[in-house]
mmCIF entry with sequence, helices, sheets and N, C-alpha, C, O atoms, coordinates in Angstrom:
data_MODEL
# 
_entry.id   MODEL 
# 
_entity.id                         1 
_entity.type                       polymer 
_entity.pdbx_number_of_molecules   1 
# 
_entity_poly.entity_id                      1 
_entity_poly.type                           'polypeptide(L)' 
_entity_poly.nstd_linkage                   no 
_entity_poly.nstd_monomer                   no 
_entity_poly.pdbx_seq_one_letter_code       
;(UNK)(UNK)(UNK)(UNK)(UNK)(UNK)(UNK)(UNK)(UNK)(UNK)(UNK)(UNK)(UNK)(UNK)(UNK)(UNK)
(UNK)(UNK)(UNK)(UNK)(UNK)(UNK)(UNK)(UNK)(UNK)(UNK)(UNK)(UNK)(UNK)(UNK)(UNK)(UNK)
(UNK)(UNK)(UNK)(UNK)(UNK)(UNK)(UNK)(UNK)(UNK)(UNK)(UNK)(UNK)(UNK)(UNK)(UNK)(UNK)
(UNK)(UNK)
;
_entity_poly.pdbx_seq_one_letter_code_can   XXXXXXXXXXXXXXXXXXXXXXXXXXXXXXXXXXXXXXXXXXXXXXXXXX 
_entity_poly.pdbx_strand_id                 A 
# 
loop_
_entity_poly_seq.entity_id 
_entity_poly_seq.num 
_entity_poly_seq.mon_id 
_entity_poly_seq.hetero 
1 1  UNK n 
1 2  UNK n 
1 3  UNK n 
1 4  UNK n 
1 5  UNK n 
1 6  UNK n 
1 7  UNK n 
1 8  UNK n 
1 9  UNK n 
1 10 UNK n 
1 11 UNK n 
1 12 UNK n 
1 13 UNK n 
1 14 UNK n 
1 15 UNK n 
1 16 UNK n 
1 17 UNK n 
1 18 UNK n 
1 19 UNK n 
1 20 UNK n 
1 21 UNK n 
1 22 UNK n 
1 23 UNK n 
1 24 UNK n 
1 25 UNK n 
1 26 UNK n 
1 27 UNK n 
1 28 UNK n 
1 29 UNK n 
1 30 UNK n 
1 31 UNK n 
1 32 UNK n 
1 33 UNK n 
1 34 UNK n 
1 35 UNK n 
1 36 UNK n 
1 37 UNK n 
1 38 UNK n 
1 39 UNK n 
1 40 UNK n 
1 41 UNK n 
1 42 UNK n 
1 43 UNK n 
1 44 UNK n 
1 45 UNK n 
1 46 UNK n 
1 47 UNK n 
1 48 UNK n 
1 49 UNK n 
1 50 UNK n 
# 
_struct_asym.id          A 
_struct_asym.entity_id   1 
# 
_struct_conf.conf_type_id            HELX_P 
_struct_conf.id                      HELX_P1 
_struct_conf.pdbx_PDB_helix_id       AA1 
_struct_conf.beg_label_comp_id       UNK 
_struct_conf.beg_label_asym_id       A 
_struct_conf.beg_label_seq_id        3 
_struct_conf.pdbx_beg_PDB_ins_code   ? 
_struct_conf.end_label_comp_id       UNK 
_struct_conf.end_label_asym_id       A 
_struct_conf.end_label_seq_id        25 
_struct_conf.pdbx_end_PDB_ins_code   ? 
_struct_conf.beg_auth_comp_id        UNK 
_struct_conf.beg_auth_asym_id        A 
_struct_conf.beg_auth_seq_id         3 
_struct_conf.end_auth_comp_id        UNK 
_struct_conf.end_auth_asym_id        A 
_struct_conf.end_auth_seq_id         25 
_struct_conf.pdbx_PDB_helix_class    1 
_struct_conf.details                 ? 
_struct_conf.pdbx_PDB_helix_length   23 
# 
_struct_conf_type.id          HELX_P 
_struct_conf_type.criteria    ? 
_struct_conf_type.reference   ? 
# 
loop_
_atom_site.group_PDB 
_atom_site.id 
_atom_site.type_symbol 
_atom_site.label_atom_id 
_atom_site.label_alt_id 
_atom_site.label_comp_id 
_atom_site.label_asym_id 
_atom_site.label_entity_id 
_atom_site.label_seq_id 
_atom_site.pdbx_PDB_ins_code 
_atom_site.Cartn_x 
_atom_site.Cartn_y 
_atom_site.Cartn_z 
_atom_site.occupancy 
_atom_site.B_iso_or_equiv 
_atom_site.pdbx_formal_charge 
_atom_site.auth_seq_id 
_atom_site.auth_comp_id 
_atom_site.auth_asym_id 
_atom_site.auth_atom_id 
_atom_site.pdbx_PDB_model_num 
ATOM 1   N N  . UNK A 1 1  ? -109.351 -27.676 -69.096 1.00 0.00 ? 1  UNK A N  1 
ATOM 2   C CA . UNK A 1 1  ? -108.372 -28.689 -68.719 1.00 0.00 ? 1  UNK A CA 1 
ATOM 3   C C  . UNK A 1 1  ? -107.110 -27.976 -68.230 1.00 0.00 ? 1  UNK A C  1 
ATOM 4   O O  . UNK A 1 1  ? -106.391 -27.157 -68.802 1.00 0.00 ? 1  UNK A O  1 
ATOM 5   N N  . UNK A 1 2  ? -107.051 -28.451 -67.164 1.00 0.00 ? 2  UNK A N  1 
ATOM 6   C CA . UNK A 1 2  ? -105.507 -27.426 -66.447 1.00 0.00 ? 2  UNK A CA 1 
ATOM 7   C C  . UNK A 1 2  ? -104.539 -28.516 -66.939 1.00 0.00 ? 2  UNK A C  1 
ATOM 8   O O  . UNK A 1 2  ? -104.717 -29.649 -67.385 1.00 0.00 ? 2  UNK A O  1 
ATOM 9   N N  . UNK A 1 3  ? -102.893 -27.381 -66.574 1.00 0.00 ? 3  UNK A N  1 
ATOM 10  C CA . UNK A 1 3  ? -101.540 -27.764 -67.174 1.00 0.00 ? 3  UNK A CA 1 
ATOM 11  C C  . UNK A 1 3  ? -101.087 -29.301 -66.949 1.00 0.00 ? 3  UNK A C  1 
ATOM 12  O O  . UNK A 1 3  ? -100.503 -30.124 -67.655 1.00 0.00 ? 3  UNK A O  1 
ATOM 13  N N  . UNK A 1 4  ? -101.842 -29.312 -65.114 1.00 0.00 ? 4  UNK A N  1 
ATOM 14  C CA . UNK A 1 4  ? -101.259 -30.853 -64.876 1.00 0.00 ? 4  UNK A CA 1 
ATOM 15  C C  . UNK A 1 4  ? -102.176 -32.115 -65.722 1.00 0.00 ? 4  UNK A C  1 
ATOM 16  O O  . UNK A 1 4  ? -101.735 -33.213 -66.060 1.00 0.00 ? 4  UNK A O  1 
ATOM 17  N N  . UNK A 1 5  ? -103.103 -31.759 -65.864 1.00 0.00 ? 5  UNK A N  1 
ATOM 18  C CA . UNK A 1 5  ? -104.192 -32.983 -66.438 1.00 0.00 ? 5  UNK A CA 1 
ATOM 19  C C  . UNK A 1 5  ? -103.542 -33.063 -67.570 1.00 0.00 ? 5  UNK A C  1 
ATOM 20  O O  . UNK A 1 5  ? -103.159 -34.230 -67.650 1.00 0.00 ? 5  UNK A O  1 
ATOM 21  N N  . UNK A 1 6  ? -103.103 -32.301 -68.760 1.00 0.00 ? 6  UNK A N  1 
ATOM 22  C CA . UNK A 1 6  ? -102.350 -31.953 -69.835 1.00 0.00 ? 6  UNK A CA 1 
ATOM 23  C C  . UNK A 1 6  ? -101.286 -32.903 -70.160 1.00 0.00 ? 6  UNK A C  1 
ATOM 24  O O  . UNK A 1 6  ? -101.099 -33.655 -71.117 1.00 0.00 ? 6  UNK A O  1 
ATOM 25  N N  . UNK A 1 7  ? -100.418 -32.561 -68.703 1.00 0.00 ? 7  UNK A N  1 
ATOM 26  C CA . UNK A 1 7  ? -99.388  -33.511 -68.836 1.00 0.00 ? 7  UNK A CA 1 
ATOM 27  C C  . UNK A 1 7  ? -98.907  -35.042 -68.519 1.00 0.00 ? 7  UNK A C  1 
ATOM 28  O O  . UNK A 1 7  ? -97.904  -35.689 -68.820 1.00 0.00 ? 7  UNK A O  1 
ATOM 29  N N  . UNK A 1 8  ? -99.866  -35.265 -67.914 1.00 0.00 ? 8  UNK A N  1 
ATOM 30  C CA . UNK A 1 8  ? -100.622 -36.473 -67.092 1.00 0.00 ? 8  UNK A CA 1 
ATOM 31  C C  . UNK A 1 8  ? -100.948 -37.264 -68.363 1.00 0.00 ? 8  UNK A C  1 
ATOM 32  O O  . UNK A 1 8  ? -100.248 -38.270 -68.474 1.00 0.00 ? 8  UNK A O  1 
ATOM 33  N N  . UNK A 1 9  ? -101.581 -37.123 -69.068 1.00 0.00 ? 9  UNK A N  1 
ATOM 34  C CA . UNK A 1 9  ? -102.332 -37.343 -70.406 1.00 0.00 ? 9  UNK A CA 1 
ATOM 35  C C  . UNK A 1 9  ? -101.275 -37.656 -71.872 1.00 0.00 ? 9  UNK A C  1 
ATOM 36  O O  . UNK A 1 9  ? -101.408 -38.472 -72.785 1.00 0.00 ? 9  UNK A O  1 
ATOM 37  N N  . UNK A 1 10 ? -100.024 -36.427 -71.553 1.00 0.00 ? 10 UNK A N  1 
ATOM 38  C CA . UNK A 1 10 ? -99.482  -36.696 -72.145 1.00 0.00 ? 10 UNK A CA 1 
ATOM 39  C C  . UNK A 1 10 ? -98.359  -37.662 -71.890 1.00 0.00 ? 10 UNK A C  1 
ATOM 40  O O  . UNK A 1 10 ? -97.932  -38.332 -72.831 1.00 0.00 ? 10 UNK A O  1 
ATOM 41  N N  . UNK A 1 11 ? -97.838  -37.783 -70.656 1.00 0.00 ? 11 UNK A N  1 
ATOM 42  C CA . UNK A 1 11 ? -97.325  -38.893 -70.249 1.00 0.00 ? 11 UNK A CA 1 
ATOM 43  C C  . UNK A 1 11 ? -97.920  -40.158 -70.410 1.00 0.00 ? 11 UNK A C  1 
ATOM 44  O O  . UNK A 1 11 ? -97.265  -41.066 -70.922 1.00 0.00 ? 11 UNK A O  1 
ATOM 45  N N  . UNK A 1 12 ? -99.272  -40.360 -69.975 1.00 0.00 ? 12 UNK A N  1 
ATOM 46  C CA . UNK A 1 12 ? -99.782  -41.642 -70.481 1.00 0.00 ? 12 UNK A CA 1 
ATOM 47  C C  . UNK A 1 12 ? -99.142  -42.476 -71.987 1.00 0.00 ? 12 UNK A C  1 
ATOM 48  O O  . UNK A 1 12 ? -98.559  -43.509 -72.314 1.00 0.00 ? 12 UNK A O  1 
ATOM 49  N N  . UNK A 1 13 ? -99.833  -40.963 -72.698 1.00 0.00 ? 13 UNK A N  1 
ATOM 50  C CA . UNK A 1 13 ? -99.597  -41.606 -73.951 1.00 0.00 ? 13 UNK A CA 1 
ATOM 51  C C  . UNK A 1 13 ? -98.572  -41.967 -74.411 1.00 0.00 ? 13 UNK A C  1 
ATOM 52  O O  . UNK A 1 13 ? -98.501  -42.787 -75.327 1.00 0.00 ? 13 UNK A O  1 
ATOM 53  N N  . UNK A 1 14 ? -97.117  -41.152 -73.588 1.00 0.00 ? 14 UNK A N  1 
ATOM 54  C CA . UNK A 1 14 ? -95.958  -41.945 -73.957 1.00 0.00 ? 14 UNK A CA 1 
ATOM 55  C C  . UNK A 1 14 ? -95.831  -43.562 -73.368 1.00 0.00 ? 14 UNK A C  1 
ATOM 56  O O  . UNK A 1 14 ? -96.053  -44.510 -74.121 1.00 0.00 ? 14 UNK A O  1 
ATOM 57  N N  . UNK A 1 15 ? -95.655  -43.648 -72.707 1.00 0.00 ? 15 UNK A N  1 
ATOM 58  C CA . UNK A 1 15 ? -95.949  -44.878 -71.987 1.00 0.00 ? 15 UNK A CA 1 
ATOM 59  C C  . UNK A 1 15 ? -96.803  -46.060 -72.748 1.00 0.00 ? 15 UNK A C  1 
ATOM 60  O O  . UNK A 1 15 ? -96.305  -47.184 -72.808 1.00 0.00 ? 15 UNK A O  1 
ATOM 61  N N  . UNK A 1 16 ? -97.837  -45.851 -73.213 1.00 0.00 ? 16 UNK A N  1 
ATOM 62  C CA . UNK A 1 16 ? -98.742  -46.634 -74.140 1.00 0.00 ? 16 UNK A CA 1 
ATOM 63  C C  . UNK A 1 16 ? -97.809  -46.726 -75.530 1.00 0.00 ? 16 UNK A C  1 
ATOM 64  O O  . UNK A 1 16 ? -97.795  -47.724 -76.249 1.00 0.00 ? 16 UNK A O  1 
ATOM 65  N N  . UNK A 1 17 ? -97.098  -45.612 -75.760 1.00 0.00 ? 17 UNK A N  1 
ATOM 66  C CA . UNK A 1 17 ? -96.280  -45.573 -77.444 1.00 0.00 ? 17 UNK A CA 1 
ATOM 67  C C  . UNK A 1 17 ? -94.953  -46.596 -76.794 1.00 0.00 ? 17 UNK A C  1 
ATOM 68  O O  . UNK A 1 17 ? -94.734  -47.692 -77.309 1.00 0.00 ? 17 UNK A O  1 
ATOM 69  N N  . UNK A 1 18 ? -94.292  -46.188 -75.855 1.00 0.00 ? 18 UNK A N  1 
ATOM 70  C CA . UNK A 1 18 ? -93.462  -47.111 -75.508 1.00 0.00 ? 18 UNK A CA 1 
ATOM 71  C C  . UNK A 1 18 ? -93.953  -48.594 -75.917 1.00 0.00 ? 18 UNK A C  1 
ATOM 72  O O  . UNK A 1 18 ? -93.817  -49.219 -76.968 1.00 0.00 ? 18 UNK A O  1 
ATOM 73  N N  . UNK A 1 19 ? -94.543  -48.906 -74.756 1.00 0.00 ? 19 UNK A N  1 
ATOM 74  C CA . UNK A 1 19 ? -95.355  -50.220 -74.552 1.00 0.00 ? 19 UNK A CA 1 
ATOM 75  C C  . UNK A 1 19 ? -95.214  -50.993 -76.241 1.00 0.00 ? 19 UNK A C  1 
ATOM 76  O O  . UNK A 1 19 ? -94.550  -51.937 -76.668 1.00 0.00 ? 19 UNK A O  1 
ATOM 77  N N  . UNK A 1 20 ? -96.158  -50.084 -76.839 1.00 0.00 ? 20 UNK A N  1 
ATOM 78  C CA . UNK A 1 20 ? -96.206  -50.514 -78.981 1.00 0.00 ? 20 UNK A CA 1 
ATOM 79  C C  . UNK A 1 20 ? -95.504  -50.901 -79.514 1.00 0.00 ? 20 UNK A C  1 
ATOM 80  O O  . UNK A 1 20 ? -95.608  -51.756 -80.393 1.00 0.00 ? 20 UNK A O  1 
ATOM 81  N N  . UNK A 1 21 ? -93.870  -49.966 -78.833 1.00 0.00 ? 21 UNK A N  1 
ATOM 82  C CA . UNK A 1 21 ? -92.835  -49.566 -79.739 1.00 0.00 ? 21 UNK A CA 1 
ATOM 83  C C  . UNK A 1 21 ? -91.967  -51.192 -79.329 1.00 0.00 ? 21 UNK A C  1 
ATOM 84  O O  . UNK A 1 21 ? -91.536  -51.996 -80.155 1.00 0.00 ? 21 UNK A O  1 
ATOM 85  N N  . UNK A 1 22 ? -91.902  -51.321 -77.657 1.00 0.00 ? 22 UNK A N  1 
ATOM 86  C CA . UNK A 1 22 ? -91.580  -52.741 -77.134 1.00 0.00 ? 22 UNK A CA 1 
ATOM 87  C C  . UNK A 1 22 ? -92.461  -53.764 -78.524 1.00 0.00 ? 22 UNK A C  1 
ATOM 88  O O  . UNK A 1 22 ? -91.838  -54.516 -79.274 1.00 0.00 ? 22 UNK A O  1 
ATOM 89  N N  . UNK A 1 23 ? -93.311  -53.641 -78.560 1.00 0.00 ? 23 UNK A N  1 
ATOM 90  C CA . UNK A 1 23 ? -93.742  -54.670 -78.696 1.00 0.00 ? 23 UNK A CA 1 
ATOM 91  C C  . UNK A 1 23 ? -93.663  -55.060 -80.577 1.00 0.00 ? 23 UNK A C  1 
ATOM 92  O O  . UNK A 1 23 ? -93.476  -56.170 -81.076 1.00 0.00 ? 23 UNK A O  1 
ATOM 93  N N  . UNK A 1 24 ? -93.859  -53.840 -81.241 1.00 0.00 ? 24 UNK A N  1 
ATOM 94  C CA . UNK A 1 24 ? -93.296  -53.730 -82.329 1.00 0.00 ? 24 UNK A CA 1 
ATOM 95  C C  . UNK A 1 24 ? -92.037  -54.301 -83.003 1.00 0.00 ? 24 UNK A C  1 
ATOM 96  O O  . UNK A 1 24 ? -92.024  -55.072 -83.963 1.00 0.00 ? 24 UNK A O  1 
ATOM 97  N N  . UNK A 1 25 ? -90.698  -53.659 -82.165 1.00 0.00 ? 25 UNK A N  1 
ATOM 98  C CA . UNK A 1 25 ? -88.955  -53.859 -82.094 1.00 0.00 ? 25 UNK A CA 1 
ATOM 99  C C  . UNK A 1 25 ? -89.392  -55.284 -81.155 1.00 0.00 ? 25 UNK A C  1 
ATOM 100 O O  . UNK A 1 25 ? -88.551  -55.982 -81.722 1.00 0.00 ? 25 UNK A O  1 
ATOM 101 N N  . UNK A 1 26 ? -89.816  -55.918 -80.513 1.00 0.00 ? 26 UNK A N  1 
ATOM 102 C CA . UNK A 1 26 ? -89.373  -57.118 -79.665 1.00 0.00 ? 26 UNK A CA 1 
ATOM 103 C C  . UNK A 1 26 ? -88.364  -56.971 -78.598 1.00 0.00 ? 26 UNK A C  1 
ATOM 104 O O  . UNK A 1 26 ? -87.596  -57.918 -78.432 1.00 0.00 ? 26 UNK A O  1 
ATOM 105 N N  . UNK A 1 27 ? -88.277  -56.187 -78.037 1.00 0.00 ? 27 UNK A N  1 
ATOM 106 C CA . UNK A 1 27 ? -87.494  -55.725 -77.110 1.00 0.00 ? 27 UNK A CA 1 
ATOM 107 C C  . UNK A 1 27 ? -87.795  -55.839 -75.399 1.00 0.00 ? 27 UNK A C  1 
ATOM 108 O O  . UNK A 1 27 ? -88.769  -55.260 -74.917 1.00 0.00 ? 27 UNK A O  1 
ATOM 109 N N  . UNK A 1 28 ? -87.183  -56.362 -74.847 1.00 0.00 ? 28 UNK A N  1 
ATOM 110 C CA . UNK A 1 28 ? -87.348  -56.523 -73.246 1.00 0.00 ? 28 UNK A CA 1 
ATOM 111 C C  . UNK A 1 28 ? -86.211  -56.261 -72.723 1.00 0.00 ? 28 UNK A C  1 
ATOM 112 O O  . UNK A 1 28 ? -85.184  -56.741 -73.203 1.00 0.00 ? 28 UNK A O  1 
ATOM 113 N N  . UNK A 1 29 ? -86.198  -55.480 -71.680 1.00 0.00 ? 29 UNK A N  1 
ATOM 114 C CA . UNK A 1 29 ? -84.799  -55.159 -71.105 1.00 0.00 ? 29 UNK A CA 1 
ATOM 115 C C  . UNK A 1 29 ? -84.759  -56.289 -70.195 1.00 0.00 ? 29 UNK A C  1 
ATOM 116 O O  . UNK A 1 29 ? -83.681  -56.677 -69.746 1.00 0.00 ? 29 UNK A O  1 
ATOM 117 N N  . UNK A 1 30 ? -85.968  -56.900 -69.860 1.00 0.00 ? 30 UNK A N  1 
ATOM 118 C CA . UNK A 1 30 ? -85.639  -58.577 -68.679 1.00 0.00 ? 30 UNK A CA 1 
ATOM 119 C C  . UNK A 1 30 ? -85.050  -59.556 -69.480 1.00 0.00 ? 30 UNK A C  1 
ATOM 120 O O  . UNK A 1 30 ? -84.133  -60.115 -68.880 1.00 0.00 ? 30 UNK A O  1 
ATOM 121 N N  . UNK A 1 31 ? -85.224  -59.948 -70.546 1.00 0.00 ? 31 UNK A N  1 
ATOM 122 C CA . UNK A 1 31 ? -84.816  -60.812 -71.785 1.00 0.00 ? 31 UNK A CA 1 
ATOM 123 C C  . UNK A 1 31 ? -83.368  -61.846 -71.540 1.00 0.00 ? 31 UNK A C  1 
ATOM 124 O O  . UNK A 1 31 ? -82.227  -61.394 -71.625 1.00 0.00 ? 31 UNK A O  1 
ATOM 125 N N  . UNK A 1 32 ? -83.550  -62.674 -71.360 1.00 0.00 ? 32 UNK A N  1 
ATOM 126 C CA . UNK A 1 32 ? -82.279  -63.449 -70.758 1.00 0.00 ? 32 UNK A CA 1 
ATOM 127 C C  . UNK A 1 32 ? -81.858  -63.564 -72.188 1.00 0.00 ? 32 UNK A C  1 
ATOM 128 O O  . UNK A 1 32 ? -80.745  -63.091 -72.419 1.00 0.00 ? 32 UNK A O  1 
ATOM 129 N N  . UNK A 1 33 ? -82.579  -64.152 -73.324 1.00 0.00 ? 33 UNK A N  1 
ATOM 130 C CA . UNK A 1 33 ? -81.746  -64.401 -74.242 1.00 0.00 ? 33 UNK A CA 1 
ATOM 131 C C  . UNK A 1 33 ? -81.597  -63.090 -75.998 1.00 0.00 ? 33 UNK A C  1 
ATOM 132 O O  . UNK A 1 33 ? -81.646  -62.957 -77.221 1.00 0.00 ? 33 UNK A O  1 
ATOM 133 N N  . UNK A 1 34 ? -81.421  -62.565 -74.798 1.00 0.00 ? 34 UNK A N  1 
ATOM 134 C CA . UNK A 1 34 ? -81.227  -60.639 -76.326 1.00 0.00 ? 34 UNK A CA 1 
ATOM 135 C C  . UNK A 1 34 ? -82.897  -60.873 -76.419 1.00 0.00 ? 34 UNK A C  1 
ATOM 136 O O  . UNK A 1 34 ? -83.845  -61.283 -75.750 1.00 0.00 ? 34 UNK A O  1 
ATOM 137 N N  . UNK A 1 35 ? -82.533  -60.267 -77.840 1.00 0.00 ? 35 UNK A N  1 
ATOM 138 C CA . UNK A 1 35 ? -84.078  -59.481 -78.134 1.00 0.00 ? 35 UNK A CA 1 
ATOM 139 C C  . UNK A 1 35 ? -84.486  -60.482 -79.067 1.00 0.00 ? 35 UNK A C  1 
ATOM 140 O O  . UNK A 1 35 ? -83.621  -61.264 -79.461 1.00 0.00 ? 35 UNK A O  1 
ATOM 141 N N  . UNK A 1 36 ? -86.101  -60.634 -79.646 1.00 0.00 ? 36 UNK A N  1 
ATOM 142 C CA . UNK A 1 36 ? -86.726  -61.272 -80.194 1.00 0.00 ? 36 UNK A CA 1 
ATOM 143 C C  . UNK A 1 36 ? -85.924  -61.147 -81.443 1.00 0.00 ? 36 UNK A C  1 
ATOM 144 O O  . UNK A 1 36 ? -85.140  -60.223 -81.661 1.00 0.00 ? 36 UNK A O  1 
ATOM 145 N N  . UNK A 1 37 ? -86.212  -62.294 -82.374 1.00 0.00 ? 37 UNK A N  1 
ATOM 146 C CA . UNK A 1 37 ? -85.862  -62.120 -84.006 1.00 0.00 ? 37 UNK A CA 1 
ATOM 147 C C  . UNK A 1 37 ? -87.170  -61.692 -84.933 1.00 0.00 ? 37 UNK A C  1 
ATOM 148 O O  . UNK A 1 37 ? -88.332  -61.958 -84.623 1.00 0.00 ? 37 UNK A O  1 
ATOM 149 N N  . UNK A 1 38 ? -86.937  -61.281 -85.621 1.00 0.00 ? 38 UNK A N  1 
ATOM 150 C CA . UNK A 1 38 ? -87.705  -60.924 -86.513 1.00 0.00 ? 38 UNK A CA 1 
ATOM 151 C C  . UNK A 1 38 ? -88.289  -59.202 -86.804 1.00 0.00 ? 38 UNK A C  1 
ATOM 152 O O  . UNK A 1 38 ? -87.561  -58.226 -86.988 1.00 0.00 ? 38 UNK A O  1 
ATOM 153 N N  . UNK A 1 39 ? -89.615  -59.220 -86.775 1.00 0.00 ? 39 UNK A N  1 
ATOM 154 C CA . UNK A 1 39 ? -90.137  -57.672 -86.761 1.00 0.00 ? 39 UNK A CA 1 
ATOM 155 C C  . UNK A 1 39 ? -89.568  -57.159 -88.064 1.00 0.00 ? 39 UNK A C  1 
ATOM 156 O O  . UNK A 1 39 ? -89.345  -57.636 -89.177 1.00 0.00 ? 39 UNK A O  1 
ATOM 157 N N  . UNK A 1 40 ? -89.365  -55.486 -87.209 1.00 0.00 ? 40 UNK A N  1 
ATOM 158 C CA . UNK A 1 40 ? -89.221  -54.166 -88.315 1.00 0.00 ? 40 UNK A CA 1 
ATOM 159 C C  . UNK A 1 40 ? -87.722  -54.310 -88.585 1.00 0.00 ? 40 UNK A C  1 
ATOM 160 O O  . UNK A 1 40 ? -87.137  -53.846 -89.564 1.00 0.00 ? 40 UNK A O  1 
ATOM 161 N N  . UNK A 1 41 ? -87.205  -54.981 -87.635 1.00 0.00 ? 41 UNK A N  1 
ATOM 162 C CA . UNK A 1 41 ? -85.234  -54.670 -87.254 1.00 0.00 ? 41 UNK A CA 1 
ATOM 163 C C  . UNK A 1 41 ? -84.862  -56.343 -87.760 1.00 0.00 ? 41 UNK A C  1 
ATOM 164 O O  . UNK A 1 41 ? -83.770  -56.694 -87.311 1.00 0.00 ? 41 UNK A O  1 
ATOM 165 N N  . UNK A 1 42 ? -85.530  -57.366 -88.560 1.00 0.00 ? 42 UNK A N  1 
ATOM 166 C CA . UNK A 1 42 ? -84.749  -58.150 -88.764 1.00 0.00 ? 42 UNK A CA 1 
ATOM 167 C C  . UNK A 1 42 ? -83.430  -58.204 -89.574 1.00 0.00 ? 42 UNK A C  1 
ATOM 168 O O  . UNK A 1 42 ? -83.278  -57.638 -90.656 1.00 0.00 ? 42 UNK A O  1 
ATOM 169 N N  . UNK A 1 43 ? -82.368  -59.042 -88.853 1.00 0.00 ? 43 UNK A N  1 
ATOM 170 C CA . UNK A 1 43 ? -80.833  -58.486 -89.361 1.00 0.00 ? 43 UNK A CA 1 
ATOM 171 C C  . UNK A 1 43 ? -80.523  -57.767 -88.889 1.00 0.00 ? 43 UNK A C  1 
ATOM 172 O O  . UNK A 1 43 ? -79.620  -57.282 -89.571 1.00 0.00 ? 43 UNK A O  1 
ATOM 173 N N  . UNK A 1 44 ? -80.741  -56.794 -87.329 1.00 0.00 ? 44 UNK A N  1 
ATOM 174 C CA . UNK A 1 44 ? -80.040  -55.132 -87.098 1.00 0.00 ? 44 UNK A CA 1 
ATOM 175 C C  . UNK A 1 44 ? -80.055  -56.241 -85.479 1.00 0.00 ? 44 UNK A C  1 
ATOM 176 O O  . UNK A 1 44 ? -81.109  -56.584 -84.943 1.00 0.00 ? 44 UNK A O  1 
ATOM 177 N N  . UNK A 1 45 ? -78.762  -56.602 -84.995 1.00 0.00 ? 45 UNK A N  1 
ATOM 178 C CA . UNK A 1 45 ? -79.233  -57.741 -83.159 1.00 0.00 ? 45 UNK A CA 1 
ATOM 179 C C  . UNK A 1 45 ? -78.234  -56.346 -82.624 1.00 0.00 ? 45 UNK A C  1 
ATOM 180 O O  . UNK A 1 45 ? -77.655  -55.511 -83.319 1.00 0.00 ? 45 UNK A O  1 
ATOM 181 N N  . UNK A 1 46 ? -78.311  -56.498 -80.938 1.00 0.00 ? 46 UNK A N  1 
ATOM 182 C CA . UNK A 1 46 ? -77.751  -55.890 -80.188 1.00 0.00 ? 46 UNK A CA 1 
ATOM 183 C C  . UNK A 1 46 ? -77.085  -56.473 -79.691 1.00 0.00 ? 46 UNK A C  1 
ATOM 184 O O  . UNK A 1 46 ? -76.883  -57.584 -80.181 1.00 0.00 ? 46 UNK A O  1 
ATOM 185 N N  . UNK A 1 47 ? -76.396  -56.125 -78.523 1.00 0.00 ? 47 UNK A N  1 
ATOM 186 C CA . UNK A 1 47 ? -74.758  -56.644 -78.327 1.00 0.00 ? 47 UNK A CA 1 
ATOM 187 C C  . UNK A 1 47 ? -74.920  -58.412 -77.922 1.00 0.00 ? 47 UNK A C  1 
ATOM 188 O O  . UNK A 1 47 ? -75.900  -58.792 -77.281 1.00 0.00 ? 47 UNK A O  1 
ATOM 189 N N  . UNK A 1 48 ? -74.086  -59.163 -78.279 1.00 0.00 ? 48 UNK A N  1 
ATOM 190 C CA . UNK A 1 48 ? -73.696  -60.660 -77.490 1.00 0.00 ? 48 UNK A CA 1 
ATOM 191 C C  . UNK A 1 48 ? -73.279  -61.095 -76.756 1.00 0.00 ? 48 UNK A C  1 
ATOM 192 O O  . UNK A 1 48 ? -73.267  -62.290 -76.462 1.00 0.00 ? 48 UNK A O  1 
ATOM 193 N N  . UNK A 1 49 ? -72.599  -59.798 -76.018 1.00 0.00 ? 49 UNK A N  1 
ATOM 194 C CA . UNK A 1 49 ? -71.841  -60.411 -75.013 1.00 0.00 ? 49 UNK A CA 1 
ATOM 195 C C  . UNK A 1 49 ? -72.770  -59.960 -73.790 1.00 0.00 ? 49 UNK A C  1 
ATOM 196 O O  . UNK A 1 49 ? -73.774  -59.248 -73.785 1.00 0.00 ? 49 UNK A O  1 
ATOM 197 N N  . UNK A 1 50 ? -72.044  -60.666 -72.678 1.00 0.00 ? 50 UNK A N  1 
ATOM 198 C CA . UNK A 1 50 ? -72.851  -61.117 -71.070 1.00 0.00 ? 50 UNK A CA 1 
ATOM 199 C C  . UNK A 1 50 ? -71.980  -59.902 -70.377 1.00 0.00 ? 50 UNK A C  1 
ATOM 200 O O  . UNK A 1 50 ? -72.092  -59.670 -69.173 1.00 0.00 ? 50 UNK A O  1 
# 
C-alpha cells in the first residue's frame, strides 16, 4: 500500500468520524435555529446571537 492510498484512507476516516461526531453533538453549521438540544452536551448551547 503506497503513502497516497494511506492517506486517502486516512482522510476518509476522518470525515466518516466527523460525520458521527455531527451527529452525536447535534451540530449543523446550516442550522437556522443553533444546534439540536439534547445528546452528550445537554446544558453546554452556543452563542444566541444573529
Amino acid at each position: 500500500m503506497g503513502r497516497g492510498t494511506f492517506f486517502y484512507a486516512l482522510w476518509c476516516l476522518a470525515v466518516i468520524a466527523g460525520f458521527l461526531a455531527a451527529g452525536i453533538f447535534g451540530y449543523s453549521p446550516f442550522a437556522e435555529g443553533g444546534r439540536a438540544h439534547g445528546g452528550a452536551r445537554a446544558g453546554i448551547y452556543g452563542p444566541t446571537h444573529k
